[in-house]
N, C-alpha and C positions, 0 to 999 in steps of 0.2 A: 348572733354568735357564730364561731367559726364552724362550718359542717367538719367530718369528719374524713372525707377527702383533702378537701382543702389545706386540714393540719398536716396529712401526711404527704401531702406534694412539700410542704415547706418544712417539716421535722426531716425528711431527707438529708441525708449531709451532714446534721448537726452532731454533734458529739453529748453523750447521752445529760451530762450532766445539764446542757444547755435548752433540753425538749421539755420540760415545764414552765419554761419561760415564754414558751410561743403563745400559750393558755393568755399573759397578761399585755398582747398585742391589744394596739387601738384599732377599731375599724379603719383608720386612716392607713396606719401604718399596715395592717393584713392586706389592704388594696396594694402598695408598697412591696411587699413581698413576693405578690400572686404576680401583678406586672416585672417584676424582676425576674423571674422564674420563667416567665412566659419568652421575656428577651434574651436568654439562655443563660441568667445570674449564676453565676457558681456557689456552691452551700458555704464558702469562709463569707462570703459578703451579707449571707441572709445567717449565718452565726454573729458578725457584729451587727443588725441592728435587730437581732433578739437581746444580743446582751444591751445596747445600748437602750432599748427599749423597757425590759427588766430593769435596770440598775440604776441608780443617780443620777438625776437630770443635772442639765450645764454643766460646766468647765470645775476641775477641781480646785481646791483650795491655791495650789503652787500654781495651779493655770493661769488661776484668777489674778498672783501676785505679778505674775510675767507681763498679763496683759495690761496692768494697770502703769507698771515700770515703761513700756512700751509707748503707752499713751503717753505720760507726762515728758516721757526724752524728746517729743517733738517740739522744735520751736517753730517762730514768725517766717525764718527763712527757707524751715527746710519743707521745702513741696517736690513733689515727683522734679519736677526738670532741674529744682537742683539736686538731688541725688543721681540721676540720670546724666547729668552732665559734667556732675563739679570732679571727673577723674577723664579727660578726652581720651586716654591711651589706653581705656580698659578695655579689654577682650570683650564683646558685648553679643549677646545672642537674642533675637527677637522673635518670638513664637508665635503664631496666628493674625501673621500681617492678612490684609483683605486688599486694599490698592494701594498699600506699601506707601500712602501719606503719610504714616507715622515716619518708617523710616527715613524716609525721603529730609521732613523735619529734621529728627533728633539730629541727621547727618549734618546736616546744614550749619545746629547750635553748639556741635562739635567743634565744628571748624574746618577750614581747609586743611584737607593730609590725611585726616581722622578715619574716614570711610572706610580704608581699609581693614580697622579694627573692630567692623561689624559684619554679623552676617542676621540676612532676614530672611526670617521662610513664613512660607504660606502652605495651610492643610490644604488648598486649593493646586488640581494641577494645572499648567498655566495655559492651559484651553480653558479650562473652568473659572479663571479668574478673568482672563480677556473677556468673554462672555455674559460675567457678573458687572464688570466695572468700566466704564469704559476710558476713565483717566487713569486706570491702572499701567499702561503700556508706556506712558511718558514718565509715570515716576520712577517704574522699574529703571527705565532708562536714565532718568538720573542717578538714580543711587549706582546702580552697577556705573558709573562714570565717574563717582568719588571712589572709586576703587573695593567697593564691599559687596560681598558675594549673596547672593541671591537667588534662595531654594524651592522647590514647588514639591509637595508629597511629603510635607514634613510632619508628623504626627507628636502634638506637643506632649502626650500621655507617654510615647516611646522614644524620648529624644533618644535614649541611650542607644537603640539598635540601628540607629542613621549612620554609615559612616561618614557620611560627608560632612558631619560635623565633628570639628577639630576639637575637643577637651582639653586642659580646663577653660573654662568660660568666669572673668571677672562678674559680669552683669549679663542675669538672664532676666527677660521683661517678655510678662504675655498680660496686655491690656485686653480688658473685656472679653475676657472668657464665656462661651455659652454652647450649649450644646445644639443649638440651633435647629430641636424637632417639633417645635410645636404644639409641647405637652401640654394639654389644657389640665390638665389634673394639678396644684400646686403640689401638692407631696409629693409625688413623681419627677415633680419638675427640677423639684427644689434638690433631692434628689442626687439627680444627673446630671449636674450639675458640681454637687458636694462631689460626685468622682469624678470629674470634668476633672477641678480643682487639684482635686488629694492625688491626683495621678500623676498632673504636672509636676507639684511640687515636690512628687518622691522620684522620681524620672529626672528632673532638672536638679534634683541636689548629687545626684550621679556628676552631672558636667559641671557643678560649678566649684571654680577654686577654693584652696581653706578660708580666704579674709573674703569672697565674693558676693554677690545680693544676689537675690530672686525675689522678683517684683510682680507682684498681681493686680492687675489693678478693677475694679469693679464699682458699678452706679453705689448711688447711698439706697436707705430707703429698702422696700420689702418688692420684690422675693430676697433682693441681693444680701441684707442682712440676713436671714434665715439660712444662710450659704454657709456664713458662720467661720470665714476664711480664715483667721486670727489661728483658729483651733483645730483648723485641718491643717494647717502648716507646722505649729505646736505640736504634733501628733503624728509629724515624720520625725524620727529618730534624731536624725541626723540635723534638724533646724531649730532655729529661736526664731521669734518674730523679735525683728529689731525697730522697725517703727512704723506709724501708719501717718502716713502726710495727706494733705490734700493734693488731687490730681485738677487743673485748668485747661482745659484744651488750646485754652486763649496762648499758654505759655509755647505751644507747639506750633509755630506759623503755617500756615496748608494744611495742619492736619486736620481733616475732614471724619468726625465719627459720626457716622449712621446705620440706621438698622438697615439689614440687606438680604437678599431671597434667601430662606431657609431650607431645610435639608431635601425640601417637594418646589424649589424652585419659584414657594409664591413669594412676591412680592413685599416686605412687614414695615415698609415707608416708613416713617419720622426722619426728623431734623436737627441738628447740636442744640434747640431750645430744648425741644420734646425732650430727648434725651438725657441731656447734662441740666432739666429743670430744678433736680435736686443735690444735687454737684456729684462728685467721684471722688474716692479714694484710695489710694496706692499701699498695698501690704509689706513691709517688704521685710526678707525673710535673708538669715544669715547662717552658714554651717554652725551648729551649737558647738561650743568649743569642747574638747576632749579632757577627761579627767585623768590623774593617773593613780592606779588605784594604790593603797598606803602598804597593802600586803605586798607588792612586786617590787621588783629593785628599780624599777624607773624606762626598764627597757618595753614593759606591757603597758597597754593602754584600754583602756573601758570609755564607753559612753553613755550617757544619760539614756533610760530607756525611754521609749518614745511608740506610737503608735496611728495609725493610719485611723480617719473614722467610718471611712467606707474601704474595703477593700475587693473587690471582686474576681474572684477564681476564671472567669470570662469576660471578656467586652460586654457582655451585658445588651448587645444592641445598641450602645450607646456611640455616637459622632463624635468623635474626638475636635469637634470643630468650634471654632471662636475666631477672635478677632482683635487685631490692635488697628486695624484704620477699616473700617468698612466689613469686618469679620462680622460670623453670624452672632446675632446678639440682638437680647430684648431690653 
């Protein structure tokens, strides 16, 4: 049972109506809470997972109809590289390159000319990526030679406060998101992960245009289901999930995904078997379209209301770090 310190380090912050809800926390979830606190969590973060903790488990009824429409709109053709590809002129933004083999790829199945209308960045600054990777320096080199810009210090949780990045963005894409600290605890992990996630896609719906995509892409399989991406993206205001394809690395020529040193620099090896053993797939997420409400003359507009499932008042302690070719990732 929870001592009575323990409730009042995490009753802090809460708003009163929400402190009898702390009483019906799981042991899982109070270890959750106490580590969040500890990594300087702000009390809105540890007020949604009291409330979510308290209230209705899974995705609500209208969640449930969204994601089921989502699923079935997918067909035989459409997988990551052709949603990725099948528009070469789009404004295209790439969040947590590792040796920038992705980019180097996509540029390539783009076509000649294209490159220009990408830019890749790396949460790595590019002492730390030369260091980490050592074919990183040729691919940079190519891509920055198809004509597309190439960033280092890019925080995919804060695209917004980057200037160097140019707004709006057609196609945002962060493959293999992870926070890359080595949390042995699974709820912890699972976690920091879900704000990994929920940060990007309320950060990247900032830059991306009204018809644009934001793409997530993640292993199948558990912890990556328990991430629960579908409904953290559903739960930014501002998005629908519009389909989930399957992701092939095979479709990416050079792109090389592996697991690579984490945020203490050890070494976390595997290989595209290991890895892609139980394949991947792509979330991909679109501005929810704007209603206009029946009482206004047409000139105001509303939006579906929408919600974050982790939100946190601080960083949390948490690495804003992933990866789409070689990023941190388990």
């Amino acid at each position: 049972r929870m001592g009575k310190a323990a409730r009042k380090n995490i009753v802090k912050g809460l708003r009163k109506t929400d402190r009898k809800a702390v009483k019906k926390l799981s042991k899982g979830q109070r270890k959750l809470v106490q580590g969040a606190l500890k990594g300087g969590a702000g009390g809105s973060w540890v007020t949604k997972l009291v409330r979510d903790a308290s209230g209705p488990k899974g995705p609500s009824r209208e969640e449930q109809m969204r994601l089921k429409q989502a699923r079935n709109s997918s067909g035989p053709a459409q997988t990551a590289a052709f949603f990725l590809t099948k528009n070469p002129d789009a404004k295209t933004l790439l969040v947590g390159e590792g040796n920038f083999s992705f980019a180097r790829s996509l540029i390539e199945l783009l076509g000649e000319g294209r490159g220009s209308n990408v830019t890749a960045t790396a949460f790595d600054t590019r002492k730390e990526m030369k260091s980490k990777y050592e074919d990183a320096a040729a691919n940079v080199a190519q891509v920055k030679a198809s004509g597309a810009q190439v960033l280092y210090g890019i925080d995919g949780t804060r695209l917004e406060v980057h200037s160097e990045l140019s707004k709006p963005y057609d196609l945002i894409v962060f493959n293999f998101p992870h926070v890359g600290l080595g949390i042995k605890d699974q709820e912890l992990n699972v976690a920091a992960n879900q704000e990994l996630v929920a940060k990007f896609l309320e950060s990247g719906s900032l830059l991306c245009s009204d018809k644009g995509l934001i793409c997530v892409t993640t292993k199948k399989g558990d912890p990556y289901d328990s991430w629960r991406v579908p409904l953290l993206g559903m739960r930014v205001s501002t998005l629908r999930l519009k389909n989930t394809v399957a992701f092939d690395p095979a479709s990416f020529p050079g792109y090389a995904h592996r697991r690579t040193a984490g945020a203490h620099g050890e070494d976390e090896g595997g290989s595209d078997n290991d890895i892609m053993s139980h394949g991947a797939h792509t979330f991909i997420f679109t501005p929810e379209e704007v209603q206009k409400s029946k009482k206004d003359s047409g000139d105001s507009i509303k939006k579906k209301k929408g919600k974050l499932l982790f939100t946190a008042g601080k960083r949390g302690g948490f690495n804003p770090k992933g990866g789409s070719s070689k990023g941190a990732k388990k």
